[in-house]
Backbone as JSON, one array per atom type, in Angstrom:
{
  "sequence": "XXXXXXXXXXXXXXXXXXXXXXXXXXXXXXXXXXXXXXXXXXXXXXXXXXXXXXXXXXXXXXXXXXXXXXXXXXXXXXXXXXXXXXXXXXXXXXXXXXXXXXXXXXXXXXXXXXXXXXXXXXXXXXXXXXXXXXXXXXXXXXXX",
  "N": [[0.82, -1.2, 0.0], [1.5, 1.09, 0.88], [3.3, 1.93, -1.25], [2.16, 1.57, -3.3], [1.15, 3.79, -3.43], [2.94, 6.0, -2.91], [3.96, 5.73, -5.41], [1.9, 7.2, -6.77], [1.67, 9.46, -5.83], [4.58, 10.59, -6.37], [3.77, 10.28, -9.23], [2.35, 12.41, -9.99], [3.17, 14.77, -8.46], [5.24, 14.62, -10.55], [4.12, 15.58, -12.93], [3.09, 17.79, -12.37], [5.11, 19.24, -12.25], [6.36, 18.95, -14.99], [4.3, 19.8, -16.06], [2.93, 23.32, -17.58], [0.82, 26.23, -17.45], [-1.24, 27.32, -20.15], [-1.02, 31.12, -20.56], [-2.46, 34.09, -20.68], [-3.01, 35.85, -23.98], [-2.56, 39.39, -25.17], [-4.01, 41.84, -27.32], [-1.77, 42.07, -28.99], [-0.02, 40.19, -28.91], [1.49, 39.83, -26.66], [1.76, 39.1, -23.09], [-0.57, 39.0, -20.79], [-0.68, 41.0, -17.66], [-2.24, 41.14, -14.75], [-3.04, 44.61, -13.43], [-4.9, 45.89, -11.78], [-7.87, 44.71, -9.18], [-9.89, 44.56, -9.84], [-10.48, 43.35, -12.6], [-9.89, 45.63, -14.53], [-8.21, 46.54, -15.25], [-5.13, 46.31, -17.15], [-1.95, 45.29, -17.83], [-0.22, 44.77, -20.6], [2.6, 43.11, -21.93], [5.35, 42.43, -24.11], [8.47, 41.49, -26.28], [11.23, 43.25, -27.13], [14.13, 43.81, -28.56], [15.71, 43.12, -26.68], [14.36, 44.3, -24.84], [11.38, 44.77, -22.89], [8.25, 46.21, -23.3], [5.71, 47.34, -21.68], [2.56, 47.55, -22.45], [-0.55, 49.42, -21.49], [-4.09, 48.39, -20.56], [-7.24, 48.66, -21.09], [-10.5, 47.1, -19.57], [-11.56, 46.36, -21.79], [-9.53, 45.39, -23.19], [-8.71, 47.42, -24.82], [-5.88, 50.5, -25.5], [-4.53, 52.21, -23.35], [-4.8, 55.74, -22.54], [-1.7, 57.02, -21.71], [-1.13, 59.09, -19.02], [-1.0, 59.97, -15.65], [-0.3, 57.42, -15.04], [1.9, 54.86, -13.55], [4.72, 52.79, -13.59], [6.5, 50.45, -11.06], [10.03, 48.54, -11.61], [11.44, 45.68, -10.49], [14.11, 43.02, -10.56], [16.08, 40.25, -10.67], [17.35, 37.99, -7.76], [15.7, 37.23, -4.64], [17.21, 37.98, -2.57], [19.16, 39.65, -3.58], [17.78, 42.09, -4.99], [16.95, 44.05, -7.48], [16.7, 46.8, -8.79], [15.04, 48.05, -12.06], [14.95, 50.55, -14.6], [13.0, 52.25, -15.82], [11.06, 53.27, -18.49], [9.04, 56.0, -19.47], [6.3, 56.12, -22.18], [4.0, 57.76, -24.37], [2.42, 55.69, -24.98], [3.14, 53.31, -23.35], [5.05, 51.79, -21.32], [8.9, 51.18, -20.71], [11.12, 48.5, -20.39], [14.17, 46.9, -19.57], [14.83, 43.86, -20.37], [14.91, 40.49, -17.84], [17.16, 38.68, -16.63], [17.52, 35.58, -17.92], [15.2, 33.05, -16.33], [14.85, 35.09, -13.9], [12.71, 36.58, -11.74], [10.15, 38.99, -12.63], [8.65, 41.8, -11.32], [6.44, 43.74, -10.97], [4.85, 47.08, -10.26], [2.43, 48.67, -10.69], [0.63, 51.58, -10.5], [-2.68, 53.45, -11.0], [-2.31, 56.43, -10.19], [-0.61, 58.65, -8.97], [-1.24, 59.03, -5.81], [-2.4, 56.28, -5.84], [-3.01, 53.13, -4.38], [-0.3, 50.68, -4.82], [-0.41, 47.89, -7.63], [0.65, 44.74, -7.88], [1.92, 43.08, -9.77], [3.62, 39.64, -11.21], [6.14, 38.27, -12.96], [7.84, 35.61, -14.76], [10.79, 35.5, -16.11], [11.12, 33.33, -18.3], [12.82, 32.0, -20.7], [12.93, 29.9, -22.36], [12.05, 27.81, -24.97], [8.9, 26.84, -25.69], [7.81, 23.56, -26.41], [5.19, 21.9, -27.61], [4.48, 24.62, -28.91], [6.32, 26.55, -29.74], [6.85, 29.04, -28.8], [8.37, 31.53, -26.3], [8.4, 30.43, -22.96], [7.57, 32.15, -20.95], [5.68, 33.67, -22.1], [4.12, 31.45, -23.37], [1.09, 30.33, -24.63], [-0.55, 27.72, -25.18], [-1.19, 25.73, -23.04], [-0.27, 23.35, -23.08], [1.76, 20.35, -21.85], [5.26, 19.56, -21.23]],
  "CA": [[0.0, 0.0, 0.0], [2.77, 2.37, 0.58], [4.34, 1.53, -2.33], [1.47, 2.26, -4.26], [0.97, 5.48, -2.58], [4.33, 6.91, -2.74], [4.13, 6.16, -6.39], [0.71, 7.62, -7.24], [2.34, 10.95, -5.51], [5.67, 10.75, -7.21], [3.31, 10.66, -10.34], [1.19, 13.79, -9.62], [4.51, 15.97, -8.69], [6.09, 14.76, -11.69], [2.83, 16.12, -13.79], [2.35, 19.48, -11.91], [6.41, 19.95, -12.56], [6.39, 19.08, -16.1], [3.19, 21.0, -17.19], [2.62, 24.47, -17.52], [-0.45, 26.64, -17.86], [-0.86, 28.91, -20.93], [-0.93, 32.55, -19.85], [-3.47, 35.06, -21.65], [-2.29, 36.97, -24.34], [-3.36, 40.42, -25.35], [-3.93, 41.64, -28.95], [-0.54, 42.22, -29.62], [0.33, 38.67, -28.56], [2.11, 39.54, -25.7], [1.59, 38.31, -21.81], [-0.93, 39.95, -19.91], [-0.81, 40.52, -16.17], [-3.69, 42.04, -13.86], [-3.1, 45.65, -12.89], [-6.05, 46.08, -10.93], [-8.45, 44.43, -8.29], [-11.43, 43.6, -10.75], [-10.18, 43.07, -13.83], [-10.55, 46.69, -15.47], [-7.11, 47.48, -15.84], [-4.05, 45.18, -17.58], [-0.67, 44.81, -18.72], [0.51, 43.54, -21.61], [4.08, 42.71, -21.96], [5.81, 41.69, -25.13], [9.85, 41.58, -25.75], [11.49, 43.67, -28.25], [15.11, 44.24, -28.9], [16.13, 42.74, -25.57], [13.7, 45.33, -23.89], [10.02, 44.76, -22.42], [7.48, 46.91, -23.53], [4.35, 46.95, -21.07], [0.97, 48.78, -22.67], [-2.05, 49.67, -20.54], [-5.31, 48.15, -21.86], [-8.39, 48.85, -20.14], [-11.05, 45.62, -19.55], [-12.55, 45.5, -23.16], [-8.47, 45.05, -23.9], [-7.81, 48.63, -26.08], [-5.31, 50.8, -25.11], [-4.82, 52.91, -22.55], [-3.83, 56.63, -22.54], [-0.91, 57.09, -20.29], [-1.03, 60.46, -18.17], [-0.55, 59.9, -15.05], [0.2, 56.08, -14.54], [3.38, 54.76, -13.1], [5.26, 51.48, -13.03], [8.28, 50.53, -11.18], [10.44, 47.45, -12.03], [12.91, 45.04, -9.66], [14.41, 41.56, -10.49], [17.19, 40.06, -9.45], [17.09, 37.29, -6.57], [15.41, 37.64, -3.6], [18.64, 38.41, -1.81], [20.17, 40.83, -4.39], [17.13, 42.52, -6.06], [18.11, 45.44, -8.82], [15.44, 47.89, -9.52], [15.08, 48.34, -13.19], [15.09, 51.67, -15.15], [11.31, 52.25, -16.38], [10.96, 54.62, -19.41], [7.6, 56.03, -19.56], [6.38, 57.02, -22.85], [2.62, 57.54, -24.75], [2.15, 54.42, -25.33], [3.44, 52.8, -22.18], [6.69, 51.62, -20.42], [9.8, 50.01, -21.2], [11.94, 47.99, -18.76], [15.53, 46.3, -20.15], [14.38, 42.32, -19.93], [15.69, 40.6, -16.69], [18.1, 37.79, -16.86], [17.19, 34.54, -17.91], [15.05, 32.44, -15.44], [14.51, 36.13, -12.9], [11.24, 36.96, -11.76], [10.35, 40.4, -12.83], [8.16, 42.32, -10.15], [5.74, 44.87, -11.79], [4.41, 47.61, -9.47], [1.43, 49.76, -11.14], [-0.33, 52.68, -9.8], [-2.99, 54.5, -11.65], [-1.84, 57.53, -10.14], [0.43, 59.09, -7.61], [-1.98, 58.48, -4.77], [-3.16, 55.31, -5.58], [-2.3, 51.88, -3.87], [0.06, 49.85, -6.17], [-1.04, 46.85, -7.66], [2.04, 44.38, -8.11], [2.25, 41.43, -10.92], [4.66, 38.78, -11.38], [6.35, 37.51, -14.62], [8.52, 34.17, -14.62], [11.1, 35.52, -17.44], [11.61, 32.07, -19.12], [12.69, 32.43, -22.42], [12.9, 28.69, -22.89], [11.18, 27.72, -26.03], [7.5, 25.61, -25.39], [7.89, 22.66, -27.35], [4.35, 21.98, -28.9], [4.47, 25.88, -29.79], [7.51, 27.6, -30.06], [7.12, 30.68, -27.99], [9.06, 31.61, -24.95], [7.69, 29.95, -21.99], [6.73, 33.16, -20.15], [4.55, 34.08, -23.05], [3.19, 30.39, -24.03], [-0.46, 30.21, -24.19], [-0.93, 26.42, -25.2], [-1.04, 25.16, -22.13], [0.32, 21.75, -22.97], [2.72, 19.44, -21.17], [6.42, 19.99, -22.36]],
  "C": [[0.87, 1.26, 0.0], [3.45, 2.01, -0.41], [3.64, 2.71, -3.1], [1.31, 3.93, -4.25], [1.96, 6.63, -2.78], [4.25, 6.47, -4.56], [3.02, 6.8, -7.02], [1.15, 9.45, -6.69], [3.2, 11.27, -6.35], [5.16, 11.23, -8.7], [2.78, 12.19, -10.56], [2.38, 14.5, -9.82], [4.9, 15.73, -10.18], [5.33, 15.22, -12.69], [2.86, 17.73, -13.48], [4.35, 20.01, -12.38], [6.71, 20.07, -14.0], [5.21, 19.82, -17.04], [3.21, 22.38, -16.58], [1.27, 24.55, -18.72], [-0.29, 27.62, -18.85], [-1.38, 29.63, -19.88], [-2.01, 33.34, -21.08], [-2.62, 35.84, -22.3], [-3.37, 38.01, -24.7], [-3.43, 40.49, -26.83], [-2.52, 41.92, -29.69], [0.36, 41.16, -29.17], [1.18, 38.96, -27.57], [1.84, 39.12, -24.28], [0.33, 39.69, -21.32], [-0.92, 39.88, -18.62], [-1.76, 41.53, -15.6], [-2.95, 43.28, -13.28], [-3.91, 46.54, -12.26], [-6.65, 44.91, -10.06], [-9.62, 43.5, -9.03], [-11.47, 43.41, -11.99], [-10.28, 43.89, -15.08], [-9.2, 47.32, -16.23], [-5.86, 46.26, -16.15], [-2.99, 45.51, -18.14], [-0.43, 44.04, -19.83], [1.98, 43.74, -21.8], [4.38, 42.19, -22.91], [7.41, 42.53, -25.12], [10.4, 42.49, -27.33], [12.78, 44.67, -28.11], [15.91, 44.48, -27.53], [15.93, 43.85, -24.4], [12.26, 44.66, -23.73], [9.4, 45.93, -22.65], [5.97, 46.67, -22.86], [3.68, 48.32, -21.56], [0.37, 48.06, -22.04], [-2.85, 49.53, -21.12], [-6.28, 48.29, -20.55], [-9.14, 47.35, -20.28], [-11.42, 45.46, -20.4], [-10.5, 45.14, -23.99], [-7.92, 46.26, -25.15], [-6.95, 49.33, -24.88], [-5.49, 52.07, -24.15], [-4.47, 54.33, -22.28], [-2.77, 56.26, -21.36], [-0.98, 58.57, -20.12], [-0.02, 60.14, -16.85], [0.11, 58.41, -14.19], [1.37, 56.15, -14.32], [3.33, 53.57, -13.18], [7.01, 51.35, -12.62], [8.52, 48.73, -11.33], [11.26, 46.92, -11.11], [12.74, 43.61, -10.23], [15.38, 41.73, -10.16], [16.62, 38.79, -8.61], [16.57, 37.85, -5.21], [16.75, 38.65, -2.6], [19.29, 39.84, -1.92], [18.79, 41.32, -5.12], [17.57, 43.3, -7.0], [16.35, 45.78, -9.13], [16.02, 48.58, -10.77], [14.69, 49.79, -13.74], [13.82, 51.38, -15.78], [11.1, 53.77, -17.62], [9.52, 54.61, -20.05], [7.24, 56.71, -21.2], [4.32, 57.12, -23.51], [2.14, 56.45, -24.63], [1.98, 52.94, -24.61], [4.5, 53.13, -21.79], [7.57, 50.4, -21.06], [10.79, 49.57, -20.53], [12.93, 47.27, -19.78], [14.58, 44.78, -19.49], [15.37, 42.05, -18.49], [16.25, 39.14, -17.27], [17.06, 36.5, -16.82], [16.86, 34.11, -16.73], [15.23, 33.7, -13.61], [13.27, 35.76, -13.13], [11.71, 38.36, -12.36], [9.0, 40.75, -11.83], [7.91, 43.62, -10.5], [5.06, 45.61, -10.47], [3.17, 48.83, -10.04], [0.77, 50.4, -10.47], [-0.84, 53.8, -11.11], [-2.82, 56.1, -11.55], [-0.99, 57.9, -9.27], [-0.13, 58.64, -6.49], [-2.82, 57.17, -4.62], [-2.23, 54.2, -5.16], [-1.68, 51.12, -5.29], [-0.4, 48.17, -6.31], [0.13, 46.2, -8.21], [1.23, 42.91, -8.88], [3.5, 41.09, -11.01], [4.7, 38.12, -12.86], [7.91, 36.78, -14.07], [9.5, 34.63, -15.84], [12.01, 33.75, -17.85], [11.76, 31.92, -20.27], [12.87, 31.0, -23.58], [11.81, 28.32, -23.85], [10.26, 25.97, -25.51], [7.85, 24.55, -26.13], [7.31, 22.19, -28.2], [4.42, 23.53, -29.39], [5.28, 26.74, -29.94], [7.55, 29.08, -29.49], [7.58, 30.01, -26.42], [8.49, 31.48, -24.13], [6.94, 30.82, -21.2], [5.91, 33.85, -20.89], [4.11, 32.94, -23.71], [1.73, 30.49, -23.7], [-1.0, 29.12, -24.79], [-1.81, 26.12, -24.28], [-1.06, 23.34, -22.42], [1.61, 21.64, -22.29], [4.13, 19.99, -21.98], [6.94, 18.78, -23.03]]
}
């Protein structure tokens, strides 16, 4: 009975370690992450020319002016973080990518006085295997 047991576990972990979930993309196929509470305000994230580009989409998913929004950036290891350089422009923000296999650690506030709303991105740039995009922007969600 413990046999069985300890391998019917072993199985499970080895399932939840080898799959990943797609991630939503936006209309410009890049990642989105929640920048709000109820789902009105979003990130999208796509990579371009070994920079991150996050635009603001409101909940029907168009874009968002920027005025007064803010985002700040840190990766790095827990230990050693590094707060990233954020260049704000019409359109959005643009953060230098973080090193292979970092988190990156998004901090949005619709305005100066508002509470920030923090998202997480896994930068994995390891290529999916049924679909060929970089793991932190796959939206399969198949097994690898």
């Amino acid at each position: 009975m413990k046999t069985k047991l300890t391998t019917i576990l072993l199985a499970l972990t080895a399932t939840l370690v080898l799959a990943h979930e797609g991630v939503e993309l936006g209309p410009n196929k890049g990642r989105i992450l929640e920048f709000s509470t109820n789902e009105t305000m979003h990130g999208e994230v796509a990579a371009k020319d070994g920079k991150l580009l996050i635009a603001i989409l409101d909940k029907d998913m168009k874009p968002v002016k920027i005025e007064a929004q803010s985002v700040t950036a840190t990766a790095g290891s827990r230990e050693k973080p590094v707060k990233l350089e954020v260049t704000k422009n019409e359109s959005g923000f643009t953060v230098p990518a973080p090193k292979e296999g970092e988190w990156l650690i998004l901090q949005y506030k619709d305005s100066a006085s508002a509470k920030p709303i923090t998202a997480r991105l896994h930068y994995n740039e390891k290529k999916c295997a049924p679909c060929g995009s970089p793991e932190w922007r796959c939206a399969c969600g198949k097994k690898k």
